[in-house]
C-alpha atoms as an extended CHARMM CRD file, in Angstrom:
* protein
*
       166  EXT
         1         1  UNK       CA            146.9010000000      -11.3530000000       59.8130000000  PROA      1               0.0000000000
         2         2  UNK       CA            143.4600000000      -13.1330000000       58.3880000000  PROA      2               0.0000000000
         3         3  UNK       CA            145.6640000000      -16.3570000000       57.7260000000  PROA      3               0.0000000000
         4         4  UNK       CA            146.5970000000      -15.8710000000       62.4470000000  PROA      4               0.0000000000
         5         5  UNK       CA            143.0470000000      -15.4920000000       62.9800000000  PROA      5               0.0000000000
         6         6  UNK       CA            141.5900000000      -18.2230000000       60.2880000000  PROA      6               0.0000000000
         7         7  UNK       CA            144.4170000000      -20.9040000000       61.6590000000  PROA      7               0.0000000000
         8         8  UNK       CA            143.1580000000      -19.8930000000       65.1590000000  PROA      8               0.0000000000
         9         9  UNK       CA            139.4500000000      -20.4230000000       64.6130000000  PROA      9               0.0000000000
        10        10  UNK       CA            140.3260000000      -23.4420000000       62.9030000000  PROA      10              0.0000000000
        11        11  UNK       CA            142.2160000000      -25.2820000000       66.3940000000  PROA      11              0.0000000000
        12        12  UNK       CA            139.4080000000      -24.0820000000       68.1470000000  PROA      12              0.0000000000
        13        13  UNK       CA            140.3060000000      -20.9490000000       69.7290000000  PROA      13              0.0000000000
        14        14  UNK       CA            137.6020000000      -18.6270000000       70.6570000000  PROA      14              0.0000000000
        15        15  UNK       CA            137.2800000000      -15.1810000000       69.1590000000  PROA      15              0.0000000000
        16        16  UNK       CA            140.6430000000      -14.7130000000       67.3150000000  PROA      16              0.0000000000
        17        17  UNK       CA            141.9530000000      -10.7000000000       66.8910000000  PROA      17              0.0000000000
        18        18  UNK       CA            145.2140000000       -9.9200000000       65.7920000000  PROA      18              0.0000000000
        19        19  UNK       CA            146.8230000000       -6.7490000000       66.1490000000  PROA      19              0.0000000000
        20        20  UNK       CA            149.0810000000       -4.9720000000       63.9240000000  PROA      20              0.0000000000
        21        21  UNK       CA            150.8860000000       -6.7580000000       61.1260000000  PROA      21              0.0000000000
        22        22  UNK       CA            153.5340000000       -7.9030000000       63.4550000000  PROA      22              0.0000000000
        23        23  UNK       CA            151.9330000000      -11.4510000000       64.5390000000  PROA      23              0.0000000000
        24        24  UNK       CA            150.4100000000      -10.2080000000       67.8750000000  PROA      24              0.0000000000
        25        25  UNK       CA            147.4730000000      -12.8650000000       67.7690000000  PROA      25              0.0000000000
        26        26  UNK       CA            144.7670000000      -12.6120000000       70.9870000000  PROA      26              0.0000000000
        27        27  UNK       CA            142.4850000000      -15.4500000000       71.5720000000  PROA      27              0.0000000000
        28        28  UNK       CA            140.4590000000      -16.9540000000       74.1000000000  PROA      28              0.0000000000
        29        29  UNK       CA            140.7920000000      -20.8340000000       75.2060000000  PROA      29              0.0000000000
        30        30  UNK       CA            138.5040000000      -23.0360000000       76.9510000000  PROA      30              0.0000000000
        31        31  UNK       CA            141.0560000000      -24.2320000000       79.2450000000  PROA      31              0.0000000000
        32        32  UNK       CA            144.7580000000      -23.6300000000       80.3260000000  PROA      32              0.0000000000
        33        33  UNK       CA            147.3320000000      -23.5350000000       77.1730000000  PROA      33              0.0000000000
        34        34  UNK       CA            150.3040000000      -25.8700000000       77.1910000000  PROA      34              0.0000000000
        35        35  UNK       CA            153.6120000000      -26.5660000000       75.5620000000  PROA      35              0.0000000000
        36        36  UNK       CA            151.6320000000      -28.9080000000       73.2810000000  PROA      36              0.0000000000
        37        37  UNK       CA            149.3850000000      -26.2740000000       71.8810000000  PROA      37              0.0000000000
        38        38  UNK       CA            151.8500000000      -23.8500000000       71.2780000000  PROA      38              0.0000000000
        39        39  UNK       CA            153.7900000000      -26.5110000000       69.0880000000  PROA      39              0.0000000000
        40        40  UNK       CA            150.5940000000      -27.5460000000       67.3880000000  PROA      40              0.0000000000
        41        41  UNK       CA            149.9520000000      -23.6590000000       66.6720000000  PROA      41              0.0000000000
        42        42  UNK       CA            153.2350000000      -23.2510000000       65.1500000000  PROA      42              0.0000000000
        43        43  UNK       CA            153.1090000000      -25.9820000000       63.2880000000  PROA      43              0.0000000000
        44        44  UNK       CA            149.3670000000      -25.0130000000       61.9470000000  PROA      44              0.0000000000
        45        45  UNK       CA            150.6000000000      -21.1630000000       61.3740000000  PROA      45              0.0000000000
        46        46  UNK       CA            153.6560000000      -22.9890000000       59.5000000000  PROA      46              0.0000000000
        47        47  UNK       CA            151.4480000000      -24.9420000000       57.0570000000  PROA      47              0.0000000000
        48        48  UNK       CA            148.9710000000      -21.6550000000       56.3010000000  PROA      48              0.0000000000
        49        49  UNK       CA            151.6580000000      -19.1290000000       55.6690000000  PROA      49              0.0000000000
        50        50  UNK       CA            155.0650000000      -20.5660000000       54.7320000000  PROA      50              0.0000000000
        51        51  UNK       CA            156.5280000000      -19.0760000000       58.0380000000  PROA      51              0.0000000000
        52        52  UNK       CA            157.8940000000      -21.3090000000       60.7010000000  PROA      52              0.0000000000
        53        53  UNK       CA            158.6730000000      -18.6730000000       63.2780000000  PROA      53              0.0000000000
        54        54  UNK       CA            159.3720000000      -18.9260000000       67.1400000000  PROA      54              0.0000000000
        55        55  UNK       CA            155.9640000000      -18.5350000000       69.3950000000  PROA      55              0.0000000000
        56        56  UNK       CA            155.6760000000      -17.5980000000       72.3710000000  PROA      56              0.0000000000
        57        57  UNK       CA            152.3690000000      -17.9880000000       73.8860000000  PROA      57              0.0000000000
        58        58  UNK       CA            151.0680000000      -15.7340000000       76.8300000000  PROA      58              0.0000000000
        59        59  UNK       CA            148.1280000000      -15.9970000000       79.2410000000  PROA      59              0.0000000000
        60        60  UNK       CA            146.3880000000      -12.7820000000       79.7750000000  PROA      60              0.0000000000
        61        61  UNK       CA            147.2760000000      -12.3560000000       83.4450000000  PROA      61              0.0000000000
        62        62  UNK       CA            150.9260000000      -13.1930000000       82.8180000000  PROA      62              0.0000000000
        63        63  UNK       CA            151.4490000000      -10.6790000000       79.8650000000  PROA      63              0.0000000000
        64        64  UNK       CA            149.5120000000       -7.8260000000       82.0330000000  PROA      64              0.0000000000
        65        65  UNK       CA            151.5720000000       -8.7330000000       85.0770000000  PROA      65              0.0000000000
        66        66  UNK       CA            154.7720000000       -8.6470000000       82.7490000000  PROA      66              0.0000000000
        67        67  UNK       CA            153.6950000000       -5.5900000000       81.4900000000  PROA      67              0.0000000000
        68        68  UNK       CA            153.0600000000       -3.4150000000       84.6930000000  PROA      68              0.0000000000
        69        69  UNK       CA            156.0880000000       -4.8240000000       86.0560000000  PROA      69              0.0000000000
        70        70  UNK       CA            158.1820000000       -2.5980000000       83.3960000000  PROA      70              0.0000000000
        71        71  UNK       CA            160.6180000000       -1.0370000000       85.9280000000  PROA      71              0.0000000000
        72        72  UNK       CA            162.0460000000        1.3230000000       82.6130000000  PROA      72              0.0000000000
        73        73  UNK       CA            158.2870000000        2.7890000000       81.9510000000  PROA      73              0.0000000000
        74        74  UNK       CA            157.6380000000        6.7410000000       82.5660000000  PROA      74              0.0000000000
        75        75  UNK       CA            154.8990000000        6.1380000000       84.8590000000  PROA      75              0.0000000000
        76        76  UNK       CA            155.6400000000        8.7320000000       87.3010000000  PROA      76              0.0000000000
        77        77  UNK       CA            159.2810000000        7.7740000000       88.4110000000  PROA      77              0.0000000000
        78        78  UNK       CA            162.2430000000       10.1540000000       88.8490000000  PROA      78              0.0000000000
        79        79  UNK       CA            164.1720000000       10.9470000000       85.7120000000  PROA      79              0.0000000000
        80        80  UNK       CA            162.2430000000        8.5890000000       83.2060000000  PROA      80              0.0000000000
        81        81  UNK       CA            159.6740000000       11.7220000000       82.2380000000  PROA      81              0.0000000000
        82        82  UNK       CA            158.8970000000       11.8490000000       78.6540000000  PROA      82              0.0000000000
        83        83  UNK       CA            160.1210000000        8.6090000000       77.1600000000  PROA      83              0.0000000000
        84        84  UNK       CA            158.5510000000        7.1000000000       74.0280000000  PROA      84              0.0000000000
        85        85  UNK       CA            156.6620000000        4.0860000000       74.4860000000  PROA      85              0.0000000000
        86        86  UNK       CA            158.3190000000        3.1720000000       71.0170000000  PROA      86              0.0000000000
        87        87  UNK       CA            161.7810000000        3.5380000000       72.4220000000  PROA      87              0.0000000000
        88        88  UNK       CA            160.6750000000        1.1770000000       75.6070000000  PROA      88              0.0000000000
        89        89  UNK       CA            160.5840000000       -2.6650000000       74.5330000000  PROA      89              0.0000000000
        90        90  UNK       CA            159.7170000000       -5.8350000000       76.5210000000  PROA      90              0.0000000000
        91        91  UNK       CA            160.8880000000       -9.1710000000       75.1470000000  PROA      91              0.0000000000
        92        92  UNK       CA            158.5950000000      -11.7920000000       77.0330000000  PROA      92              0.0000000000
        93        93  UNK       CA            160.1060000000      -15.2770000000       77.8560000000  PROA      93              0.0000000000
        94        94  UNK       CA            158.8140000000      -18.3880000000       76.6330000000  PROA      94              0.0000000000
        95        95  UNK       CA            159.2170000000      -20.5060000000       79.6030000000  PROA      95              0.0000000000
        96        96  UNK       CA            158.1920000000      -18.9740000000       82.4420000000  PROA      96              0.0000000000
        97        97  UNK       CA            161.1140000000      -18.1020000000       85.1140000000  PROA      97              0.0000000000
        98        98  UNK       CA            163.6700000000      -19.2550000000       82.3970000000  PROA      98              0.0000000000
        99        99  UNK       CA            165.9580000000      -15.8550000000       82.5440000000  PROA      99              0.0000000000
       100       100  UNK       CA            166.1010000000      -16.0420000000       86.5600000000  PROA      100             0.0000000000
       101       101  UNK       CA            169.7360000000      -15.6110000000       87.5130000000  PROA      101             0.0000000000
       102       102  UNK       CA            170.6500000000      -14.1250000000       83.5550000000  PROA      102             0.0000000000
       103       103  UNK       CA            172.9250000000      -11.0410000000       84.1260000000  PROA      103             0.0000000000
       104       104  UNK       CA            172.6200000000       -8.4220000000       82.0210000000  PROA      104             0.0000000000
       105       105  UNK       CA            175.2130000000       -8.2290000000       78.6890000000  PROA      105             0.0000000000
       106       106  UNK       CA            178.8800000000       -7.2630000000       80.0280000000  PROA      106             0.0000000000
       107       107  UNK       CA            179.2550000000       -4.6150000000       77.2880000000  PROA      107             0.0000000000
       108       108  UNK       CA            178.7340000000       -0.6810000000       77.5700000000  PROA      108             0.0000000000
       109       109  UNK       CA            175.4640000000       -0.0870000000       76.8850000000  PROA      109             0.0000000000
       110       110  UNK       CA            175.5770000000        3.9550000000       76.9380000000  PROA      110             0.0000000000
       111       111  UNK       CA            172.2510000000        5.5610000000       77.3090000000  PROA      111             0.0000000000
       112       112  UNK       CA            170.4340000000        2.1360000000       77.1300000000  PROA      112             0.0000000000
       113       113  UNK       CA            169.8840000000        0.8610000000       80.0320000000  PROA      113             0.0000000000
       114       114  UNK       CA            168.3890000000       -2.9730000000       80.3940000000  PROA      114             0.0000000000
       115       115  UNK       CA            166.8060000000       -5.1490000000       83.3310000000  PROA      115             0.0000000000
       116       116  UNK       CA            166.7490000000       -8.5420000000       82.8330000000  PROA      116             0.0000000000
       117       117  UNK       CA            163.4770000000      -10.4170000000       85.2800000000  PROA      117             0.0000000000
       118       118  UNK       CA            163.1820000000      -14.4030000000       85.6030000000  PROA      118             0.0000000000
       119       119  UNK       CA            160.3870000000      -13.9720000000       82.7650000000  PROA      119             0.0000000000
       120       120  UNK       CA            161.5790000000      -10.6830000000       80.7360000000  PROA      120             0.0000000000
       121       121  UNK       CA            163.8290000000       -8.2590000000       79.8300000000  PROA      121             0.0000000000
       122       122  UNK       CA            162.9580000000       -4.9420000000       79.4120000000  PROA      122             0.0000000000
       123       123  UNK       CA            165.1360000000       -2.2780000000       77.5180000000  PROA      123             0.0000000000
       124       124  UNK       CA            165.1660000000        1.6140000000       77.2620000000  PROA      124             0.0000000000
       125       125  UNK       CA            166.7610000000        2.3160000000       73.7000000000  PROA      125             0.0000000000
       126       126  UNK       CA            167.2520000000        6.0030000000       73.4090000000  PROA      126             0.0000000000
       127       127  UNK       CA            168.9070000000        5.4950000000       70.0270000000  PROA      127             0.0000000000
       128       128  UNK       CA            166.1840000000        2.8880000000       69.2230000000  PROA      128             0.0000000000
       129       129  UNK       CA            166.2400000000       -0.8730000000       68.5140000000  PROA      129             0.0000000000
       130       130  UNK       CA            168.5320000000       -0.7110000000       65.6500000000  PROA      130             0.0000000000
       131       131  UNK       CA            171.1240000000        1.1130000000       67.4430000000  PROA      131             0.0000000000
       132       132  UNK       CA            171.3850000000       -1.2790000000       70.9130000000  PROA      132             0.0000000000
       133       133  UNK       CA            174.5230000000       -1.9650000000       71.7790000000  PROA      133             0.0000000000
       134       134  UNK       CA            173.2030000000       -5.1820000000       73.0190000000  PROA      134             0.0000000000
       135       135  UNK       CA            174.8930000000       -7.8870000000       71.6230000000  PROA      135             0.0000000000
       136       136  UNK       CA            172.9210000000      -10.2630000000       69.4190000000  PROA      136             0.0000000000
       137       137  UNK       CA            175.0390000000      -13.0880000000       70.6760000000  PROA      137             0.0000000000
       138       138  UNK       CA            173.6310000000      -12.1850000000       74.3880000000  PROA      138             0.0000000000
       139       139  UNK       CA            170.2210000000      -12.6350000000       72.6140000000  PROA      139             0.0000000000
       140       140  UNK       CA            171.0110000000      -16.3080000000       71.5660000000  PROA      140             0.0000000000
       141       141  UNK       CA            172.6120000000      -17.1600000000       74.3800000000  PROA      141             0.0000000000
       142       142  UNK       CA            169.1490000000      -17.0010000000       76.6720000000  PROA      142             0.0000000000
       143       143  UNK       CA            168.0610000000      -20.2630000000       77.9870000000  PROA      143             0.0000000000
       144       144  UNK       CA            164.7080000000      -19.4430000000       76.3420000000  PROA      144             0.0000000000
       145       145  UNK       CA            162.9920000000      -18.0630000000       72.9330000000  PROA      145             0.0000000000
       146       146  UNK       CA            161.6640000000      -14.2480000000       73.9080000000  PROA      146             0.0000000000
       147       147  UNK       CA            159.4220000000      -12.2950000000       71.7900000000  PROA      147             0.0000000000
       148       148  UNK       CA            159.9410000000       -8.4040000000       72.1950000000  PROA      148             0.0000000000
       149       149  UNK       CA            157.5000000000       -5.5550000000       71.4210000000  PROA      149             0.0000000000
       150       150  UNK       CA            157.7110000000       -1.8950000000       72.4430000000  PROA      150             0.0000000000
       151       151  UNK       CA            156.0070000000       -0.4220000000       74.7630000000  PROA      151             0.0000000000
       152       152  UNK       CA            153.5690000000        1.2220000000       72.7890000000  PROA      152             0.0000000000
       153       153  UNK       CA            152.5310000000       -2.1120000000       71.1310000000  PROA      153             0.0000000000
       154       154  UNK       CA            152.4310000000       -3.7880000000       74.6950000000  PROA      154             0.0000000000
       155       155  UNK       CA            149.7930000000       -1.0530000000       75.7950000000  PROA      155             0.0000000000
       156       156  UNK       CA            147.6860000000       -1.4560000000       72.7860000000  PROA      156             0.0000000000
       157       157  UNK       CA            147.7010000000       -5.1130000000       73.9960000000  PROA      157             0.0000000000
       158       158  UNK       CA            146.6440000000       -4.2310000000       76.9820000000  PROA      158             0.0000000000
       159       159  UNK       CA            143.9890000000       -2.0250000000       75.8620000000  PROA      159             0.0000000000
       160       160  UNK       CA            142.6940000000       -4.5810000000       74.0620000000  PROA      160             0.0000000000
       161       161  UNK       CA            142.4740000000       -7.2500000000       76.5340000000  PROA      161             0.0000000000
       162       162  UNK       CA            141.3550000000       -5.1370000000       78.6130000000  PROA      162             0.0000000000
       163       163  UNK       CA            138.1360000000       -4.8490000000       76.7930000000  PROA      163             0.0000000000
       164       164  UNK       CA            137.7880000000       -8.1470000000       75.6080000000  PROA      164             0.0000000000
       165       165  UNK       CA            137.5670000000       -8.7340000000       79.9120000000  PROA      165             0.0000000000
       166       166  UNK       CA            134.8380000000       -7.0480000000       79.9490000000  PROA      166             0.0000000000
């Protein structure tokens, strides 16, 4: 995660953090973050580390909005009580309204149940990730890249942008 933070210092980003050892990289920016940075990101993270990976790059108000918005999350509704924030995952769109009109898999999902937004899906996963009877040819088929993180991970993040608000 040094080699995240080091390449964002380098392109100028202010006060690089990563958290976890799963690539979740929080920055500040001077101005509004385009298409064009997130390529030249990738392609900087690419030279550092070996790993050309999919990015998908998130303003703080759009990943807190995203996050809130989790219709699966306990927070106090009817028959949800209890559930892990582990078992919970978000995968966040890359372009903005990109899943709008994307029905759900056609497949029987079980326990899982899955709500697909213009810019993420969210997924309860009782059985958890490795068991989803979501189809990984769904996945592929989305008119965008997504980047998914459980629940408990997306609260850290917002913990920690949170304070870095403040």
């Amino acid at each position: 995660m040094a080699d995240l933070r080091r390449v964002a210092a380098d392109l100028g980003f202010e006060h690089p953090e990563t958290l976890l050892n799963s690539g979740n990289l929080v920055f500040g920016a001077s101005s509004v973050l385009g298409a064009d940075d997130a390529t030249g990101l990738r392609a900087a993270i690419a030279r550092a580390t070996g790993v050309d990976a999919d990015l998908v790059l998130l303003d703080a108000e759009r990943f807190g909005r995203l996050a809130v918005a989790n219709p699966l999350r306990d927070d106090g509704h009817e028959g949800r009580e209890g559930r892990e924030p582990k078992l919970l995952s978000v995968a966040f769109a890359e372009v903005p309204g990109a899943l709008d009109g994307v029905a759900p898999p056609d497949v029987d999902l079980g326990d899982e149940e899955i709500v697909v937004s213009p810019d993420a899906v969210y997924q309860w996963l009782p059985a958890g990730v490795l068991a989803s009877r979501v189809p990984a040819a769904w996945w592929r088929g989305l008119p965008t890249s997504v980047t998914a993180r459980n629940d408990a991970t997306v609260r850290r993040l917002e913990a920690l942008l949170a304070r870095r608000a403040r």
